[in-house]
VMD Tcl script that draws the C-alpha trace (Angstrom):
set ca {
  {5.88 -29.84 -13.84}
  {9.92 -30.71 -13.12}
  {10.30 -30.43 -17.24}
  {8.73 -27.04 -17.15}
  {10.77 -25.41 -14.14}
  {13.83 -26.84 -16.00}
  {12.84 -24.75 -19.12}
  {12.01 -21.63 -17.26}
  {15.67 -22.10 -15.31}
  {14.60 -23.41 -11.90}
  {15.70 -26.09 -10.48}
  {13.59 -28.08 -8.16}
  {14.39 -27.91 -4.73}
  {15.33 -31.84 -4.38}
  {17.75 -31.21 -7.32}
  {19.36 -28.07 -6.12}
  {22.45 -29.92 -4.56}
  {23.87 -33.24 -4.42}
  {22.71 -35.64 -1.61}
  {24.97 -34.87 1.65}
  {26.31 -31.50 0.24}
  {24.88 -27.96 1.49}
  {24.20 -25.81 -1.05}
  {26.49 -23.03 -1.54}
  {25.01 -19.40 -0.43}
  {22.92 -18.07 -3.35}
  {24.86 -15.60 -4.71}
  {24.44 -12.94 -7.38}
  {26.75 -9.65 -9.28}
  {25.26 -6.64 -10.19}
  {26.14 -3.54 -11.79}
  {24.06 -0.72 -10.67}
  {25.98 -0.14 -8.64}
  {28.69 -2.86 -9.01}
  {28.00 -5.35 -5.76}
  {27.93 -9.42 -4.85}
  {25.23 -10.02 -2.63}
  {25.02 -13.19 -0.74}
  {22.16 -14.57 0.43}
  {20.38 -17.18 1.93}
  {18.35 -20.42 1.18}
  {15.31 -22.58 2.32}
  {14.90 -25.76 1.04}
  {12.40 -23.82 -2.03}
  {13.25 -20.06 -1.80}
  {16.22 -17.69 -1.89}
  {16.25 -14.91 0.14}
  {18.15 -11.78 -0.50}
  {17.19 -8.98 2.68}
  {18.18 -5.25 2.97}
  {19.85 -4.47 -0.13}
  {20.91 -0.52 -0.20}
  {19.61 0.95 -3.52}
  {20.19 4.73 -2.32}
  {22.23 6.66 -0.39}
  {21.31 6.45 3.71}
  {19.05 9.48 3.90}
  {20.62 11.22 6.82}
  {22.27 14.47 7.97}
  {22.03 16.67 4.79}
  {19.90 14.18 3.02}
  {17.39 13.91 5.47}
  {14.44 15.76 4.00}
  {15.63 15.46 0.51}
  {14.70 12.86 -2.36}
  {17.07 9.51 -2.85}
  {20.25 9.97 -4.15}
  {20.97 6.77 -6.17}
  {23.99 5.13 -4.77}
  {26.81 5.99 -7.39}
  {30.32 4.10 -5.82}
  {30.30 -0.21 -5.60}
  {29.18 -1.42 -2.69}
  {31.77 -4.56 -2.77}
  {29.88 -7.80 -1.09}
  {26.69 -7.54 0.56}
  {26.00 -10.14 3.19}
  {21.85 -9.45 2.37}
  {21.13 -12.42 5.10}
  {20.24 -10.64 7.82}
  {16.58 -8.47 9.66}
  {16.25 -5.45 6.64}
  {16.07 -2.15 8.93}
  {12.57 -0.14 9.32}
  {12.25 3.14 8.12}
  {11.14 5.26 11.36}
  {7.79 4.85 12.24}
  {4.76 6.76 13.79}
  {3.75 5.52 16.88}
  {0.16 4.38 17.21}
  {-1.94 4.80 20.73}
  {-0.67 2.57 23.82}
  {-4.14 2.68 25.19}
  {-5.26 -0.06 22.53}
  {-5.34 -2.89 25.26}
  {-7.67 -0.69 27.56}
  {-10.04 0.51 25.27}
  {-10.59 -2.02 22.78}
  {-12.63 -5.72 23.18}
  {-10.15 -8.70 23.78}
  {-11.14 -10.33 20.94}
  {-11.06 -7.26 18.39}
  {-7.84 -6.78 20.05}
  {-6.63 -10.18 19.35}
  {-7.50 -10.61 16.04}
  {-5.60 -6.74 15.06}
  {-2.87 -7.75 16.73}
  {-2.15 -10.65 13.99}
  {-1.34 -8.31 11.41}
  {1.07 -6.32 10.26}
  {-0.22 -2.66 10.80}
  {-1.06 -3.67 14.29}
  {2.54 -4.82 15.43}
  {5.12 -2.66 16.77}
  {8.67 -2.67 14.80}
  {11.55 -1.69 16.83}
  {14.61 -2.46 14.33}
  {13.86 1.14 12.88}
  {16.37 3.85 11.73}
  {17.21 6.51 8.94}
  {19.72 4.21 6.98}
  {16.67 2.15 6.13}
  {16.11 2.58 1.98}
  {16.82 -1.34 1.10}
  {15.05 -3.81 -1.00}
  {14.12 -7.31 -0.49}
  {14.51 -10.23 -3.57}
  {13.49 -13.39 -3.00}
  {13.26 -16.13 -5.57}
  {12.56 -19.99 -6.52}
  {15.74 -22.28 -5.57}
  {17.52 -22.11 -8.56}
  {16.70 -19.33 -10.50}
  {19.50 -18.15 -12.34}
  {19.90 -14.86 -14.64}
  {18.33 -16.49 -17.41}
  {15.32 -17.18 -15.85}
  {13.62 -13.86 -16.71}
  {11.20 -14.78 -14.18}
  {7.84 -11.97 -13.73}
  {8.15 -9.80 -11.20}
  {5.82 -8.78 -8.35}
  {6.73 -5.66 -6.53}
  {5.16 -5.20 -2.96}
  {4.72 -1.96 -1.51}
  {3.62 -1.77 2.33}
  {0.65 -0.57 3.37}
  {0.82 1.30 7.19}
  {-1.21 4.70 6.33}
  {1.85 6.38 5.10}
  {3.18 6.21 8.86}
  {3.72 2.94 9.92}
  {5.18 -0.03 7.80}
  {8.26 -2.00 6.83}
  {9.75 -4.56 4.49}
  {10.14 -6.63 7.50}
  {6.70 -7.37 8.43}
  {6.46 -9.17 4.69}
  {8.25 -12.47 3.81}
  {6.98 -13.27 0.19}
  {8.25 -16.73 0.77}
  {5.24 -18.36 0.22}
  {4.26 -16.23 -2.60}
  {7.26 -17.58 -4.15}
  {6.36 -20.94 -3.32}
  {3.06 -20.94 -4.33}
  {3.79 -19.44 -7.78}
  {6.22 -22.39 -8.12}
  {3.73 -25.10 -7.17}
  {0.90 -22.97 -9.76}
  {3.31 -23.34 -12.94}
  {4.08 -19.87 -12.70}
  {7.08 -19.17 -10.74}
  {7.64 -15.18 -9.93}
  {10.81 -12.96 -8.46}
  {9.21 -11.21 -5.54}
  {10.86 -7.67 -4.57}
  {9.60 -5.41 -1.45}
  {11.07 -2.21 -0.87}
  {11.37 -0.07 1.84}
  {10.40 3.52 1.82}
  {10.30 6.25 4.16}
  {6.80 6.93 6.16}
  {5.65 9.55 8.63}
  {7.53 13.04 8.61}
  {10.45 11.38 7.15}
  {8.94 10.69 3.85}
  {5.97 12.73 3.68}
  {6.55 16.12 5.42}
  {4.10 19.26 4.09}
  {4.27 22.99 4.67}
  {5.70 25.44 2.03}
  {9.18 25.09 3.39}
  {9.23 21.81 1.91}
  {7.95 22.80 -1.28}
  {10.56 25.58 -1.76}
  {13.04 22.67 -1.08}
  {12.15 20.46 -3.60}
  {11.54 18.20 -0.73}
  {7.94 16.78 -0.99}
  {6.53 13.21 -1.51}
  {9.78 11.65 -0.66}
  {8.02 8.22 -0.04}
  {7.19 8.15 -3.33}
  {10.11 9.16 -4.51}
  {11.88 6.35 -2.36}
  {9.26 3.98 -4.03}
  {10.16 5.26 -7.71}
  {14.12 4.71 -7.53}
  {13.57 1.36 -5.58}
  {11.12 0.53 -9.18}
  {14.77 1.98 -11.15}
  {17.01 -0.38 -9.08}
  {14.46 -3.31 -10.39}
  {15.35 -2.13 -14.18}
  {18.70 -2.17 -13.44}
  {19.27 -5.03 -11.61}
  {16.51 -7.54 -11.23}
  {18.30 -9.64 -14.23}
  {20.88 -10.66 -12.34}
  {18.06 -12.40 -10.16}
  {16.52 -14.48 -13.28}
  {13.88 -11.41 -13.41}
  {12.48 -10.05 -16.24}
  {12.48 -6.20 -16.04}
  {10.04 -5.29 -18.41}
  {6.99 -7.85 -16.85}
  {7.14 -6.19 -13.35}
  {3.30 -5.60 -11.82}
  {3.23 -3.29 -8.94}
  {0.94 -4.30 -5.57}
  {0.45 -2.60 -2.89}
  {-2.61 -3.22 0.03}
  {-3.69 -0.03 1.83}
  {-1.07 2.81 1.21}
  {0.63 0.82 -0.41}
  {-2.25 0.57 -3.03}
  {-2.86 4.23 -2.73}
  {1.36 4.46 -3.98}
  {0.50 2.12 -6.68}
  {-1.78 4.43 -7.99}
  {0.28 7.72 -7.68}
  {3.25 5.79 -9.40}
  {0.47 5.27 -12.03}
  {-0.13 8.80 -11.67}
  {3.19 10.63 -10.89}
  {4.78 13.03 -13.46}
  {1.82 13.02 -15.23}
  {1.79 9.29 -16.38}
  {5.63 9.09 -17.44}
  {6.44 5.88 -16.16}
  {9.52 5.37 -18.24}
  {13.20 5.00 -17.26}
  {15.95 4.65 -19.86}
  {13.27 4.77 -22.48}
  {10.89 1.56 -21.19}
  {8.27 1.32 -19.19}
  {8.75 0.59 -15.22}
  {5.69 -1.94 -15.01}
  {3.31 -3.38 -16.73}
  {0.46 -4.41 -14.75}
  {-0.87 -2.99 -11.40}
  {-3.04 -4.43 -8.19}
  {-4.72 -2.27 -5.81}
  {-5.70 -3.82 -3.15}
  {-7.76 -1.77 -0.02}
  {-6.93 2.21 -1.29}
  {-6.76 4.08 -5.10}
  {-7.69 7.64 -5.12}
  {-7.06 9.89 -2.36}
  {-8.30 13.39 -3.19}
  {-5.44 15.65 -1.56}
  {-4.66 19.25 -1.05}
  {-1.59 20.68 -2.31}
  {1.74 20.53 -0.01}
  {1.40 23.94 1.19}
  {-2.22 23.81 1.98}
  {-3.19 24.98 5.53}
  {-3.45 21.34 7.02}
  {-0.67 20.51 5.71}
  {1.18 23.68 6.68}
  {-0.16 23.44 10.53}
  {1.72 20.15 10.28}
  {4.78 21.80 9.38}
  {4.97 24.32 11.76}
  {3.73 22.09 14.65}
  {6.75 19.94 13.86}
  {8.92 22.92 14.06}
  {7.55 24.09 17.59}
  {7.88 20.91 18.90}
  {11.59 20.12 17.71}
  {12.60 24.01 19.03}
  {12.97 25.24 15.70}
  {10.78 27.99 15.19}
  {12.88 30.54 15.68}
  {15.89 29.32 13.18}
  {17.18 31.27 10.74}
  {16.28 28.18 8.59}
  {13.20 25.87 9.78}
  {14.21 22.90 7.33}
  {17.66 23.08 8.01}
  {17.06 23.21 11.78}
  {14.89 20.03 11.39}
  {17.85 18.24 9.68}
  {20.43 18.88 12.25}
  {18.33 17.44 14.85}
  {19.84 14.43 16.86}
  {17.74 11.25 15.28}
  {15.22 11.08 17.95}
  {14.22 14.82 18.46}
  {13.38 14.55 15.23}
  {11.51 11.52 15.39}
  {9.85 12.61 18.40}
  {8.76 16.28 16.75}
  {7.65 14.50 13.80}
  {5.29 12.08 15.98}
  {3.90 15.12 17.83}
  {0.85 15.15 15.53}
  {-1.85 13.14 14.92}
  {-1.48 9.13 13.76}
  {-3.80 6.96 12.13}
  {-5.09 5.21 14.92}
  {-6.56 7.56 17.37}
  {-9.17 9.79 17.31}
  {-8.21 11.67 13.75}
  {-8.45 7.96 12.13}
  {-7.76 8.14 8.06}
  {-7.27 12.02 8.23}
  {-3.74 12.10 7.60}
  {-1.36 13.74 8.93}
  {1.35 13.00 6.15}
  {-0.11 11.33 3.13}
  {1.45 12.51 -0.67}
  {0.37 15.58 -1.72}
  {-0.02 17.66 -4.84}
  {3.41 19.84 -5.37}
  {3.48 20.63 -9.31}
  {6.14 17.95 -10.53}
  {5.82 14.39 -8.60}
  {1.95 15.25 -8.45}
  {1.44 17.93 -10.34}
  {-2.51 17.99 -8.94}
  {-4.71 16.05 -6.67}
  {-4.79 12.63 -8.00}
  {-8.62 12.26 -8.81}
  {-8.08 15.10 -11.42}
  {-4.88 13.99 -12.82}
  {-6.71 10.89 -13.54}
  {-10.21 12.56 -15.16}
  {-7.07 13.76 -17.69}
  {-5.83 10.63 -18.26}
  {-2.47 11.73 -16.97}
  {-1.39 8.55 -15.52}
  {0.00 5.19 -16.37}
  {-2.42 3.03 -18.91}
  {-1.57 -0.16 -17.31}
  {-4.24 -2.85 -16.91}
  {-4.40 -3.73 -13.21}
  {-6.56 -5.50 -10.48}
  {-8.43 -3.19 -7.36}
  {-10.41 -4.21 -4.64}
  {-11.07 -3.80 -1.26}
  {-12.83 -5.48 2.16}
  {-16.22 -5.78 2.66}
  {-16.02 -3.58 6.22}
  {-12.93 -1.16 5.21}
  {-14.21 1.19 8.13}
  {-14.41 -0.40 11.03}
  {-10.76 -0.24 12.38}
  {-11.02 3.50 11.59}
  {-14.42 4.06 13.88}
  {-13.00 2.18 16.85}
  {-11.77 5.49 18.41}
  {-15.03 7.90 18.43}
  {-17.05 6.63 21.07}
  {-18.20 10.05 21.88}
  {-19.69 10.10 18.41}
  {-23.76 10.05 19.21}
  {-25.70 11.65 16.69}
  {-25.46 12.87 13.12}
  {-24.68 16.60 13.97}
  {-21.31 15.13 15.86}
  {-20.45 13.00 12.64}
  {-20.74 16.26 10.20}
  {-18.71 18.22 13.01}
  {-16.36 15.20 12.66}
  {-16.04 15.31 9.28}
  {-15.99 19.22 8.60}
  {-12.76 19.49 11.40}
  {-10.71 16.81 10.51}
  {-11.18 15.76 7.41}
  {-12.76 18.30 4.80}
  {-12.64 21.70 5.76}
  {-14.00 22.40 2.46}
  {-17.21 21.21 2.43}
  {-19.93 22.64 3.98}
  {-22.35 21.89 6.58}
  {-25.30 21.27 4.09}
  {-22.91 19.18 1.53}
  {-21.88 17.07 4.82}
  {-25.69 16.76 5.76}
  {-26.35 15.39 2.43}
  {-23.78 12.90 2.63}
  {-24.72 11.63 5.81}
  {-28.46 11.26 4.51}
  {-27.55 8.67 2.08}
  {-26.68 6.34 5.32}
  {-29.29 5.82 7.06}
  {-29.48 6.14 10.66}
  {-30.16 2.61 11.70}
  {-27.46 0.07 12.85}
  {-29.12 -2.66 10.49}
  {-27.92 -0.68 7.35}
  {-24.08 0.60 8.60}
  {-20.50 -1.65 8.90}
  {-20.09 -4.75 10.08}
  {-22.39 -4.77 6.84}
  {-25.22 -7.53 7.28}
  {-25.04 -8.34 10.54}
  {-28.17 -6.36 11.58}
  {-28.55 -4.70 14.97}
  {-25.50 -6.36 16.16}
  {-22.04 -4.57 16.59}
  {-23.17 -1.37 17.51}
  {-20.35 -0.70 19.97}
  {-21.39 3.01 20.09}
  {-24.24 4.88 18.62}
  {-22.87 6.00 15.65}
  {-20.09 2.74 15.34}
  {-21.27 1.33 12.43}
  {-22.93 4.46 10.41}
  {-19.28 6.44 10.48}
  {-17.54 2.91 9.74}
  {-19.38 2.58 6.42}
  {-18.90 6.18 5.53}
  {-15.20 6.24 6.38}
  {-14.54 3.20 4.63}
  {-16.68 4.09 1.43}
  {-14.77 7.64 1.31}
  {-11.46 6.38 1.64}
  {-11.66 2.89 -0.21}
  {-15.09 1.01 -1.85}
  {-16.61 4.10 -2.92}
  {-13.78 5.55 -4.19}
  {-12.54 2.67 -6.07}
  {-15.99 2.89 -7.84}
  {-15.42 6.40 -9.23}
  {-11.46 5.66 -10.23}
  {-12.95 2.26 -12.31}
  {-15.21 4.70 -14.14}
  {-13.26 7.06 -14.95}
  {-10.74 4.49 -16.19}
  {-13.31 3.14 -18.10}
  {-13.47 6.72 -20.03}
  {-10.44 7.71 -19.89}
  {-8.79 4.47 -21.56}
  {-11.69 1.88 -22.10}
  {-9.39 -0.76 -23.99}
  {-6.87 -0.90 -20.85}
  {-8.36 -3.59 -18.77}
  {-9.23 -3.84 -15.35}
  {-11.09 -6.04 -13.03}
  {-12.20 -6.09 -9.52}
  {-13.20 -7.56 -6.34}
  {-14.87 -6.88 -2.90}
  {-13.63 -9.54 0.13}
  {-16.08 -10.61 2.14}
  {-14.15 -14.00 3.78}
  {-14.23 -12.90 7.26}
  {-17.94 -12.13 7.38}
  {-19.54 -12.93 11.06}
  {-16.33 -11.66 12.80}
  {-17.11 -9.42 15.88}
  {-17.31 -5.94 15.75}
  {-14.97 -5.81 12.64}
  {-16.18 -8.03 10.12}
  {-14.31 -8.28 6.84}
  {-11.77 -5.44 7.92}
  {-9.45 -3.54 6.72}
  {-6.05 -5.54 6.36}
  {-7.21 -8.76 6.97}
  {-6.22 -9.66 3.19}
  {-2.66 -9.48 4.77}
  {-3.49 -12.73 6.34}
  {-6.14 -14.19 3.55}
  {-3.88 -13.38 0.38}
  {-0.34 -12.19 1.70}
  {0.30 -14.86 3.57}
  {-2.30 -17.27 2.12}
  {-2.16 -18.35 5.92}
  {-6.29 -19.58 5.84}
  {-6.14 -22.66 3.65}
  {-9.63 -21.97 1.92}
  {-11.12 -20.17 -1.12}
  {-10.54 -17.49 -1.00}
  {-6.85 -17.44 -0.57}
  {-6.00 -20.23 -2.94}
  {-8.34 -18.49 -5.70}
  {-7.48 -15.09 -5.46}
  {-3.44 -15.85 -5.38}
  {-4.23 -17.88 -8.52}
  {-5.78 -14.65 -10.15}
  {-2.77 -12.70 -9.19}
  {-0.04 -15.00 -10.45}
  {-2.06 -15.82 -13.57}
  {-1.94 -11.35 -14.01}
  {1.38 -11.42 -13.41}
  {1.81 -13.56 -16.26}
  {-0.57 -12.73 -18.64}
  {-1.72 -9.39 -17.33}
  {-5.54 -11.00 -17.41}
  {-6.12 -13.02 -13.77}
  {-8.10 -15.73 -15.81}
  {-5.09 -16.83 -18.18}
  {-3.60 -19.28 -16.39}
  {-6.21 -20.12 -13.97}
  {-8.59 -22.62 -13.15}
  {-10.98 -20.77 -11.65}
  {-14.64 -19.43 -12.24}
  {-14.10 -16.51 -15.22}
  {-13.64 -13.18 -13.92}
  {-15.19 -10.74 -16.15}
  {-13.77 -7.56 -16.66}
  {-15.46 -4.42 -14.84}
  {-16.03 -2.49 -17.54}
  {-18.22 -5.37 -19.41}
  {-20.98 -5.09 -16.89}
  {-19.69 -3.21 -13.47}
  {-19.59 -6.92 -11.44}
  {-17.03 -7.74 -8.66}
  {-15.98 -10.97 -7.83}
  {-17.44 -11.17 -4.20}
  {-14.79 -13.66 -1.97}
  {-15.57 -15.96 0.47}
  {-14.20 -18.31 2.44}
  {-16.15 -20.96 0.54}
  {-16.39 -19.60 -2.67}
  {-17.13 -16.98 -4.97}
  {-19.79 -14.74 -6.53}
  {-20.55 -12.07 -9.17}
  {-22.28 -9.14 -7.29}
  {-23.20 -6.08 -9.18}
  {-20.92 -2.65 -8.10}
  {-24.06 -0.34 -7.68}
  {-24.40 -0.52 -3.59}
  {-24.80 2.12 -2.05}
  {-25.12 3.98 -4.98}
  {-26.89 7.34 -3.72}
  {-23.68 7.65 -1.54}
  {-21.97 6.82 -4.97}
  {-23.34 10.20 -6.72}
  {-23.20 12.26 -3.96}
  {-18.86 11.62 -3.67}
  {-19.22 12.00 -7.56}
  {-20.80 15.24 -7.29}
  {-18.99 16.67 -4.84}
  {-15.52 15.51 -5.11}
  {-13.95 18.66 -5.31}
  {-14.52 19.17 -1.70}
  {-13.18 16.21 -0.63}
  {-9.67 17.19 -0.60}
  {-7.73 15.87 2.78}
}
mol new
graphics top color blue
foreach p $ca { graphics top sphere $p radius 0.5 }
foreach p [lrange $ca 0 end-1] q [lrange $ca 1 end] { graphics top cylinder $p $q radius 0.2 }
display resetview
């Protein structure tokens, strides 16, 4: 193992500096733009926080796409807490209305915990690397994106440091790179004002240019710029697949592809209305109201000469993701003609979108973090009601109906799935868990793999469904709990061990079996299976659950737009 780190460049922790000496701060030049960047060490990984790779997005710029950073930033001391974009505030009433142990165990991750180190000048990157890399390394590279709903999130609530370590101890050491993008109104504002301005999907945008700064740059970290996979859990999945997806599948900068390889975990397809839609518009203009702007000469240009927190505050005046409105978004990317040029399920039917192989998968009980807040929710009629008002206007009351007959009324069939008559914390709990996770994750995920599988059946893909926290209360195997399992690999079982093995063997070889020494994972296209995770162990379970709830989303996708 020593021998082979010494090939690939790294040098083993125990031989990084002489006995008695401290190790110098790891420090690396780079070009675009021309910088020294200091930063710091553990005994196994180099950590290199908050580097700028745009211009702050503030005053003029706020509400406008990343302007790459043109003059040289001199030394960058990148040692210190990377800054939060601002972030959507979630419900203070969690501790009141929610069981202490459902409230414990959400609390552990990341979506869950309140970030206070937030502000506008926040578009930085994170590198962070085996002890000893050096620029001829040309180390893979695994780029994280954040998952928080498009609203919440940070770069801060994810240390890869035991990513890197892990890849190190597997054989197959990896540059890990996180990057900060704006969230909430900041990053994801509708109405048509914003589409006039040129101004939509800014996230995204934020996400793309963070991806340039890798090709231009990660070198100098012992990366190798053309094997970068993109991950993302939650939104962040849902971004992978729109940087699959955005300007039509053109992934290329300077004439070479961004990435190579993607993983999905928890979020793919999100059918969305365009910018300008009415939803989207009433967000608009109730951000306007709120900030005192509706009577400007200019709405937009009101909104950016707010003082920081009127702004903030008007942008928070509408819904979040956890209340009552769950996973119908208030800001999410939408369609606007160039980043998207349409809603993403159609841009992929057309094949207009990155032909990358990649990994997608989700938990067993997506849902039931999303159904904690409808307690009022009794009876079918009130779920379709639901439905129709906050989430698809579109659809009809009889197309609703028939959705909601494909899940049976009857707590032994709904989310926690196969725990019976238990968890039934309301009425309707588990029924409009399992239909707002299979809508807005498992389900979904089925109809993007088959269309893939169309589309482009010689690019690869493979996937999963988690089931390692199975028997939890009320939640089961929820939504974000991989954070814990696979993130942060915290859980010293199966599961965690096996799936980061899959995932650094991808990275590698873009196939997860390649490099690993566990049980063959077929691809999905060779007979629709899943790898099925548990704590213990793992199976191969069929993907055709469910499957009258399947056709139904098949056949009526087109009103399914958000």
């Amino acid at each position: 193992m020593k021998l082979t780190l010494i090939i690939l460049g790294i040098l083993p922790a125990t031989l990084a500096a002489p006995p008695g000496k401290r190790a110098a701060a790891p420090t690396v030049a780079i070009a675009s733009p021309s910088a020294t960047i200091i930063g710091s060490s553990s005994t196994t990984v180099e950590t290199f926080n908050g580097i700028p790779f745009a211009q702050p997005p503030v005053g003029p710029l706020r509400l406008k796409p990343p302007q790459a950073l043109a003059a040289p930033l001199g030394t960058v001391v990148a040692t210190g807490i990377p800054k939060s974009c601002p972030q959507m505030f979630f419900s203070n009433d969690l501790t009141s209305t929610l069981p202490t142990a459902v409230l414990g165990l959400l609390l552990e991750t990341p979506l869950f915990q309140t970030v206070t180190n937030a502000g506008e000048d926040c578009l930085t990157i994170n590198v962070q690397r085996p002890v000893g890399t050096t620029a001829s390394s040309k180390l893979p590279v695994l780029f994280w994106i954040f998952g928080g709903g498009f609203e919440l999130g940070s770069t801060l609530m994810y240390d890869g440091a035991s990513l890197v370590k892990e890849s190190v101890a597997n054989g197959q050491p990896i540059v890990f790179v996180a990057v900060n993008y704006r969230v909430g109104g900041f990053g994801f504002m509708p109405g048509k004002e914003i589409l006039a301005d040129g101004s939509s999907n800014l996230g995204l945008l934020d996400q793309r240019l963070g991806l340039q700064w890798v090709a231009d740059n990660i070198a100098a970290f012992g990366g190798d710029p053309e094997k970068v996979t993109i991950w993302g859990e939650s939104a962040g999945a849902i971004s992978v697949l729109d940087q699959m997806a955005m300007y039509d599948g053109n992934y290329k900068y300077n004439g070479k592809a961004l990435f190579r390889g993607a993983i999905m975990n928890s979020g793919s397809l999100v059918p969305a209305a365009p910018v300008d839609c009415p939803k989207g518009q009433a967000v608009y203009d109730k951000v306007v109201q709120t900030a005192g702007c509706a009577s400007a000469a200019s709405s937009l240009d009101c909104l950016r000469g707010l003082d920081y927190t009127d702004f903030l505050n008007a942008a928070n005046s509408v819904p979040g993701l956890l209340s009552y409105s769950s996973v119908a978004l208030s800001y999410l990317p939408r369609p606007d003609g160039k980043v998207l040029t349409q809603s993403p399920d159609v841009l992929i039917a057309s094949g207009k979108y990155a032909p990358v192989p990649f990994i997608i998968g989700d938990q067993e009980d997506e849902g039931t973090i999303f159904a904690l807040f409808q307690g009022n929710i009794s009876t079918t009629a009130q779920i379709v009601t639901y439905l129709s008002k906050y989430f698809f206007p579109d659809a009809t009351t009889t197309q609703l109906n028939g959705l909601l007959a494909t899940y049976p009324n009857d707590w032994s069939a709904g989310s926690p799935f196969g725990t019976l008559f238990l968890n039934a914390i309301y009425p309707q709990y588990k029924r409009l868990a399992a239909i707002l996770g299979d809508l807005t994750f498992t389900l979904t995920r089925r109809t993007f793999l088959a269309t893939h599988a169309s589309v482009y059946p010689n690019v690869p893909s493979w996937s999963y469904l988690a089931s390692y926290n199975y028997g939890t209360p009320v939640l089961g195997t929820f939504h974000g709990s991989d954070i814990l399992q696979v993130f942060y690999g915290i859980y010293p079982n199966y599961a965690s061990s096996s799936i980061r093995s899959y995932y650094f063997s991808f990275v590698y070889n873009l196939d997860p079996n390649v490099g690993s020494s566990y049980k063959n994972w077929p691809q999905w296209s060779a007979g629709k299976q899943l790898m099925q995770f548990y704590a213990t162990g793992a199976l191969l379970l069929a993907d055709n659950f469910r499957s009258s709830s399947y056709d139904w989303i098949v056949a009526n996708v087109g009103s399914l737009k958000i």
